[in-house]
Every structure is written in C-alpha cells, then in structure tokens.
C-alpha positions in Angstrom: -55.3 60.2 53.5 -57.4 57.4 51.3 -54.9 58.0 48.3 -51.9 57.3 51.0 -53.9 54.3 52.2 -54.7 53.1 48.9 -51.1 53.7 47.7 -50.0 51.8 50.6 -52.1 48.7 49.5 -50.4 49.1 46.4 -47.1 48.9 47.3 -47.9 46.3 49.9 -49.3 43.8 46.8 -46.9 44.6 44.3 -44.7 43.9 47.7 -46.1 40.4 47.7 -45.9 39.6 44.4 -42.6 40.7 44.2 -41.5 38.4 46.8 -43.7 35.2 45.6 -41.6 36.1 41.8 -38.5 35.9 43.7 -39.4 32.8 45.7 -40.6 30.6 42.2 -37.3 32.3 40.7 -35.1 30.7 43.6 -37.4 27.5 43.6 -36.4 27.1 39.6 -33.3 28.1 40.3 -33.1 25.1 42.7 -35.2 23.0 40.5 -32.6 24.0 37.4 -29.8 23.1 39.2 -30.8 19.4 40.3 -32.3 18.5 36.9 -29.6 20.1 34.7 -26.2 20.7 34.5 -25.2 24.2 32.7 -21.6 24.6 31.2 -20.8 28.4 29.5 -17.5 27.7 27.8 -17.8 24.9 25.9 -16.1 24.7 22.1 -17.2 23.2 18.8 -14.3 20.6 18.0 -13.1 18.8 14.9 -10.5 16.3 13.9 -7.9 18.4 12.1 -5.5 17.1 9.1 -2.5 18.7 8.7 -1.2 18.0 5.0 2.8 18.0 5.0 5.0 17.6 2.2 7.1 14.4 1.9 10.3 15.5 -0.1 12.2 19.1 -0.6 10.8 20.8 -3.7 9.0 23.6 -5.2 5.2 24.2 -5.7 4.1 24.1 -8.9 0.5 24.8 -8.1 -1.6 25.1 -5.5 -4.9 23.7 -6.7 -7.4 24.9 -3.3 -7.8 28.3 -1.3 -9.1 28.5 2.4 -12.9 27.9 2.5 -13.1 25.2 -0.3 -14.8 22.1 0.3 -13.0 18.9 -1.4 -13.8 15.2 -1.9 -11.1 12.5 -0.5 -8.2 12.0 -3.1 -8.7 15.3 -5.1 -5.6 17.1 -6.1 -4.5 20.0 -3.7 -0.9 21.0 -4.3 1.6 19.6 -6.6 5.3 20.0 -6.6 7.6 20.2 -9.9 8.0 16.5 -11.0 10.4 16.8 -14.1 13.2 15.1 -12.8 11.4 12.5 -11.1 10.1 11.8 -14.3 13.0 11.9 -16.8 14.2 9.3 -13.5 11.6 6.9 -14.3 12.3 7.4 -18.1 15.7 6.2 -18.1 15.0 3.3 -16.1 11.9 2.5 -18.1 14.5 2.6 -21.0 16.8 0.2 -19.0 14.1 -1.9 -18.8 13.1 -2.2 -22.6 16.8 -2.8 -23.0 17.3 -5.7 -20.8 13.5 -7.1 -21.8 15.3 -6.9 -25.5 18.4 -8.8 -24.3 16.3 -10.9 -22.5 14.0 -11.9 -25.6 17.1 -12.2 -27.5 18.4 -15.2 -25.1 15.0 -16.7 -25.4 15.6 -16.9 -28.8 19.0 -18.3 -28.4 18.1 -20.8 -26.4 15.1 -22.1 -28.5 17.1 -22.0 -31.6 20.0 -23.9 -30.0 17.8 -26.5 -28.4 16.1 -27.0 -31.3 19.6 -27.4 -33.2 21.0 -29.7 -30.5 18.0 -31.7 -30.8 18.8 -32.5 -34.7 22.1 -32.8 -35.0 21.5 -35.5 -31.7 18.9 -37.1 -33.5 20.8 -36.6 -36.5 24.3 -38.5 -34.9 22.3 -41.3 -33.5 21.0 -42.8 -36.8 23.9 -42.3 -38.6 25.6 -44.3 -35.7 22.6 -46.5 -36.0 23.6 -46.8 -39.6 27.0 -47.1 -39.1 26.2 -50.6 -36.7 24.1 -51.5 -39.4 26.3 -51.4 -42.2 28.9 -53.0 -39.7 27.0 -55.8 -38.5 26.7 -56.5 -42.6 30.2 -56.3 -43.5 30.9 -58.7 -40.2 28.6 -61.1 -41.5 30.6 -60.8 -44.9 33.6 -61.1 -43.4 32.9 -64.8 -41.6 31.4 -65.3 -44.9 34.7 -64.8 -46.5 36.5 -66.3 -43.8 35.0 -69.8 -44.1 35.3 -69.1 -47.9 39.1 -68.9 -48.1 39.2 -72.0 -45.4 37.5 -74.3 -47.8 39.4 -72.6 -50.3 42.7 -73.3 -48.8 41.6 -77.1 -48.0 40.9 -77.0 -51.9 44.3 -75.5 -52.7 46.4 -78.3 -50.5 44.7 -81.0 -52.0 45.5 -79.8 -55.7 42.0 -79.1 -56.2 41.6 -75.7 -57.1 44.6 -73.6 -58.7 46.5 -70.7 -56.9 45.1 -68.3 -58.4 41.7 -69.2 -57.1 43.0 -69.2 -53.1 45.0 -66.1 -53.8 41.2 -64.3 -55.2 39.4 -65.7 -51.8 42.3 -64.6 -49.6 42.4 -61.3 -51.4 38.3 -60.9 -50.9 38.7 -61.4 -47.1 41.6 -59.1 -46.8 39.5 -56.6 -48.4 36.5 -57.2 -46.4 38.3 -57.6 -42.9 39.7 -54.0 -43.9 36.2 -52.7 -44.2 35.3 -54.5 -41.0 38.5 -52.7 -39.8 36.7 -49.1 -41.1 33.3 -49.1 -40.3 34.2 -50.1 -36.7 36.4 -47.0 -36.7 33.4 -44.9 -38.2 31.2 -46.2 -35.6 34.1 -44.9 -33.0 34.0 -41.5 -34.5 30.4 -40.7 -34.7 30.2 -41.8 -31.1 32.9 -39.2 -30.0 30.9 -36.9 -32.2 27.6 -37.1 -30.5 29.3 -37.1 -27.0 31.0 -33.9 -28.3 27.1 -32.9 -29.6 25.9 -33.8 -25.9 28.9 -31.6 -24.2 27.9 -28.6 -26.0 24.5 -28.4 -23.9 27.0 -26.9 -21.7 26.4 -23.6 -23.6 22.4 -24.2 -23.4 23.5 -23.8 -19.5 25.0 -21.0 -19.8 22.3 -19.1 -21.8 19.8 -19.6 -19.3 22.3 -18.4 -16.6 22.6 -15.3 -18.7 18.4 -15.3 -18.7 18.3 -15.2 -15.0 20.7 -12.4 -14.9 18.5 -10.4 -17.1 15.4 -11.4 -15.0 17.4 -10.5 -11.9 18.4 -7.1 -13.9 14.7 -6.7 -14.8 13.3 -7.3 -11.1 15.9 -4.8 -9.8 14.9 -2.0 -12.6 11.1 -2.4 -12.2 11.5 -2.3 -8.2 13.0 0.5 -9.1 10.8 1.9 -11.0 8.3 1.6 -8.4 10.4 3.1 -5.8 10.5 6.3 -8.0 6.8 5.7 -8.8 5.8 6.4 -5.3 8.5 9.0 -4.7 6.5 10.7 -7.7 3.4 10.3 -5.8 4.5 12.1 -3.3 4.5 15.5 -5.2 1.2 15.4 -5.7 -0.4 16.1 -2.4 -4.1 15.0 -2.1 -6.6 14.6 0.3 -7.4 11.8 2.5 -10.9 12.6 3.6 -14.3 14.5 2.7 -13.5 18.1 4.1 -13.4 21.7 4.0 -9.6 23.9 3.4 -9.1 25.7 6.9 -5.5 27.0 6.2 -2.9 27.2 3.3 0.0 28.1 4.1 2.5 27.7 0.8 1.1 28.4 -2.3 3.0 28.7 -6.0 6.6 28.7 -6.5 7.5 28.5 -2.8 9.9 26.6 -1.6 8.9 23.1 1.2 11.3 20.7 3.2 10.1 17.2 4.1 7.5 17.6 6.4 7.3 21.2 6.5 2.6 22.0 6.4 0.9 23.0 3.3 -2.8 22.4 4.0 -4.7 22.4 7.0 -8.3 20.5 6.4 -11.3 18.9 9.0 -14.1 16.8 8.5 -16.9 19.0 8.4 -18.6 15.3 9.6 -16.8 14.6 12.6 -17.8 18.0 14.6 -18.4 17.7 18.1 -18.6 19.6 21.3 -16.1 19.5 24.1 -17.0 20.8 27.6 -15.2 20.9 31.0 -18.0 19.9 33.6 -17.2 20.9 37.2 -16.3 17.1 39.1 -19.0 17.3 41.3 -21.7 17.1 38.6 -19.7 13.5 37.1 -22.1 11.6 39.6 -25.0 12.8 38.0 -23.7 12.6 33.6 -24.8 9.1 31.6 -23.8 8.1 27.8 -26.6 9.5 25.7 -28.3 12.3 27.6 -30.0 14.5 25.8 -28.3 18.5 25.3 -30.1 21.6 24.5 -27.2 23.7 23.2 -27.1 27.5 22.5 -24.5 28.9 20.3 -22.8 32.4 20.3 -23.5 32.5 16.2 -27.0 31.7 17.1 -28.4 33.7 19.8 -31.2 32.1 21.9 -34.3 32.5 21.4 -34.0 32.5 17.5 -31.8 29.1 17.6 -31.3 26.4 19.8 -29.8 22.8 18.9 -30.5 19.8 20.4 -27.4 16.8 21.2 -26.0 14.1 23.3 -23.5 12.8 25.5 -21.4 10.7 23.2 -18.0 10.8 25.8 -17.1 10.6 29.7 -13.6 11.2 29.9 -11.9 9.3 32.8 -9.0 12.1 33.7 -9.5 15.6 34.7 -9.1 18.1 31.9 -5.9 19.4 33.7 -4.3 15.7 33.1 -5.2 15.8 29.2 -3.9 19.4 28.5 -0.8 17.9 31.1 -0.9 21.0 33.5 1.3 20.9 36.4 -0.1 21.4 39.5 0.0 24.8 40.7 2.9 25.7 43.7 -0.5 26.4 46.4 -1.9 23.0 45.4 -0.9 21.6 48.6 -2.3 24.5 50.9 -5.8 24.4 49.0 -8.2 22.4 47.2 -8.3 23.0 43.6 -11.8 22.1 41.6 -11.1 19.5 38.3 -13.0 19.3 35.9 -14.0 16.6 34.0 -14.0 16.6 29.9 -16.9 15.6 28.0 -18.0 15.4 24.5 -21.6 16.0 23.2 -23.2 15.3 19.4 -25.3 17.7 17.4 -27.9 15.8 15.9 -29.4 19.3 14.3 -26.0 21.5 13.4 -26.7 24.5 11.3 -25.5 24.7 7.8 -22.2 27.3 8.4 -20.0 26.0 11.3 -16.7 25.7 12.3 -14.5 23.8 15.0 -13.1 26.7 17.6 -16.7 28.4 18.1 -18.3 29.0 21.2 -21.5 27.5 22.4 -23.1 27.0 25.7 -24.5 23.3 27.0 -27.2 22.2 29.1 -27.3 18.9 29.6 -30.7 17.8 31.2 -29.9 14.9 34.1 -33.4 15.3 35.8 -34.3 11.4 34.7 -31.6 10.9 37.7 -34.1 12.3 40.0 -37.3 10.7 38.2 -39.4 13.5 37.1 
C-alpha cells in the first residue's frame, strides 16, 4: 500500500509538471506567434542571364563548363568567323583603294593649282610687259608723228629734200605698224590668261571627284563597322561577375539567332523570396531583422542572419498571373503576399532554387 501511495505521488507530480511544460509550450507558442512571423517554403533567388546567340552559325569553341566562375567580358563561346573576316578584308582593301585614289586627287589638285598659279602670274607680267612696251612705242609713234609734220612743213617750203620727208614718213609708218602689233599682242595674251582663268574649271572638278572618294570612303568604313560589330557578335561574352549554371551548345553545334547558349547568375545578387500569409502584412517593415535556416544547413549547426529588403504590393497569385480558381466566388481564398529578405552572412556554396526557411522577428511591433 505505501509503494501504491508513493507511486501515486509520483505520477501525480510528473502529472503536474507535465501540464505546467505544456502550458509554457502553449504560452511560447502564443508568445512566437505575436513576435514572429515563420514562413517554411521560402527559396534562394538570383537574377539569371540567359546568353543567346545573335546570328546563325556554328560553334567553334565553347570556352566554359557548368560550375565555372567568370569575370564580366571574358570569352565564353565563339562561333566560326572566317567569312566575316575575309568580309572585312575586301572592304578594308576597297578602302586602301579609294584612300589611294583619293591621295592621288590631292595631288592633282596641288600640282594643278600650283601650275595655274604660274602660268597666271606668269600671263600677267608678260601682259604687263606687253602695256609697257606699248605705252613706249605709242610715245614713239607721236614722236614720229610730230616728226614727219614738221618734216612735211619743211618739204612745202623747199626746205628739206624729198628724200628726207619720204625717210620721216617711212619711220612713222613703221612705228604706227608696231603700235598696230603690240596692241594686238596685248589682245592675245589677254584672251590667253582668260583662257588660263577658265581652266580652274578642271580644279572644280577634281575636288568634285575628292568628295566622291570621301563619300566612297565614309560609306566603306561604315561599312566596315557594320561588319565589325556583326563580328562581335560571334564571340559571346559575359556581361557580369558570375558563376556558369547551364550550357546547352557546345562545339561544332549548330545555333539560330537567339536560340540559348549559356545560362549564368550573379553569385552577388542572391536573395530570398517568401510568400507570407496576408494577414501577417500588418505586422512586416523594411529592414527587419531574419534568422533563416537552410535545408543545406540543418539547424542547430547553421543558422543565417538577414533582412527585409522588399514588400511587394500584389498578392503572389497576381505576379505568377494565376486565374482565379472556378470556387473563388463560393469561398474565401487566403493571398499571400511576396517578400524578399538579404543574407548578410550566406555560406560559401550556394545556389538560387534552394530551400530555406525564414523567421522574421516583428516583436519590436509589440515593444518588448
């Protein structure tokens, strides 16, 4: 009978303390529930690049494999290029060509202006001689002409023979004939240099054939850059700091214009995307702090610490553009709201698409 008793007692206590356990568990669980909010299927989330080709061809090497880690413009795939090449070979030799040509006009036209220039210079003092020489002989010619004058006064009043008239009438002839000449002379090297001056027509048409060439050369070297960037585009590169998540072409396979080659993230721009229940939203503020577990690494060896960095303003079921379901109207469906949290400790391997579970701890709404 004592052992009963005794026994008794000791069911009766552990009794007790089994109840007071099960009241502090349902006061945490109370407690947990207004000072946190718990979501189990959250996700690890990156931005992902797809890499695409940009013209047909065929892979000449594929310079990554899945896993690697690259800097922003390394090489990761290039496509055959020799055609696009030997393209912007014969149009780099177009180019010298017309450059030649181009140099040859140049030369032309500073030989023939140069030329033009002397043989103007050249006409104008000669002309300038010619007037000269004229202006001479003029003053010859009145000299000549008040000469025979006297002379013939001379001659009618017996004073001087024939002969001597006939002389002075013969000089002035002669001179008036030269008068006669270098007038004429003067005449012709006039219509010479205006004939000089008309053939800068052809300097005109030199430097039209100059702009062609720089209008051929403009057209060859755009071109030329045209085929310079269509080059570019078989050598495919990458635009950021990541890791190599997929390849899916490798050597000597066969792309189309925007068919994928590489698939790559920012190992830098991880985050966590959750789907709280709505009625929690009242309770969630920019920068709360997050104690996040992670299937990879199991609580209590590893826990990570974040915060809220995004409060999305649509239900999830708007952003993945669900329909609503056919019962919608005959019950009250639950949304849930998206938000996105930061680790500010990640571990060393991780990768977008793993799981991890968030606690996000709101009890500074409540003051404690």
């Amino acid at each position: 009978m004592p052992f009963n008793k005794e026994r008794r007692l000791i069911l009766k206590r552990l009794g007790v303390i089994a109840s007071i356990a099960l009241t502090a568990l349902l006061i945490y669980e109370v407690f947990f529930s207004l000072t946190h909010v718990y979501e189990y299927d959250a996700r690890i989330e990156a931005k992902l690049t797809t890499l695409s080709s940009r013209i047909d061809g065929e892979i000449e090497k594929v310079y990554v494999a899945e896993g690697d880690r690259v800097k922003k413009n390394d090489l990761l795939v290039a496509l055959k290029a020799r055609v696009q090449r030997l393209k912007i070979e014969a149009l780099e030799a177009d180019l010298i060509r017309e450059q030649g040509q181009r140099a040859k006009i140049e030369a032309e036209v500073s030989v023939f202006k140069q030329d033009l220039a002397s043989r103007l210079a050249t006409k104008r003092e000669a002309i300038k001689a010619l007037q000269i020489e004229h202006t001479t002989i003029r003053n010859r010619f009145e000299l000549a002409k008040k000469n025979l004058t006297r002379a013939r006064i001379l001659f009618q009043k017996k004073l001087t023979s024939k002969k001597s008239f006939e002389e002075e009438q013969s000089k002035t002839l002669i001179i008036e004939a030269e008068v006669d000449s270098s007038l004429a002379n003067i005449k012709v090297a006039k219509l010479e240099l205006r004939e000089i001056e008309a053939s800068a027509s052809h300097l005109e048409v030199l430097e039209a054939d100059k702009m062609i060439k720089n209008a051929n050369i403009r057209k060859i070297n755009n071109l030329k850059d045209q085929q310079l960037e269509i080059l570019t585009y078989h050598y495919i590169r990458s635009p950021i700091d990541g890791i190599v998540d997929s390849v899916y072409k490798y050597t000597s396979e066969h792309v189309e214009e925007a068919e994928r080659i590489i698939l790559l993230h920012d190992e830098n721009s991880l985050w966590i995307q959750a789907n709280v229940d709505e009625s929690q939203l009242r309770h969630l503020e920019i920068g709360q702090k997050v104690i996040i577990d992670m299937d990879a690494y199991p609580y209590p060896f590893e826990e990570f610490k974040g915060i809220v960095t995004f409060i999305g303003s649509v239900t999830a079921s708007q952003v993945l553009g669900e329909q609503e379901f056919s019962e919608g109207r005959s019950r009250k469906l639950t949304q849930r709201i998206p938000i996105r949290i930061k680790m500010l400790d990640p571990p060393e391997k991780i990768a977008p698409g793993m799981l991890v579970e968030v606690n996000i701890q709101i009890y500074d709404q409540f003051n404690f």
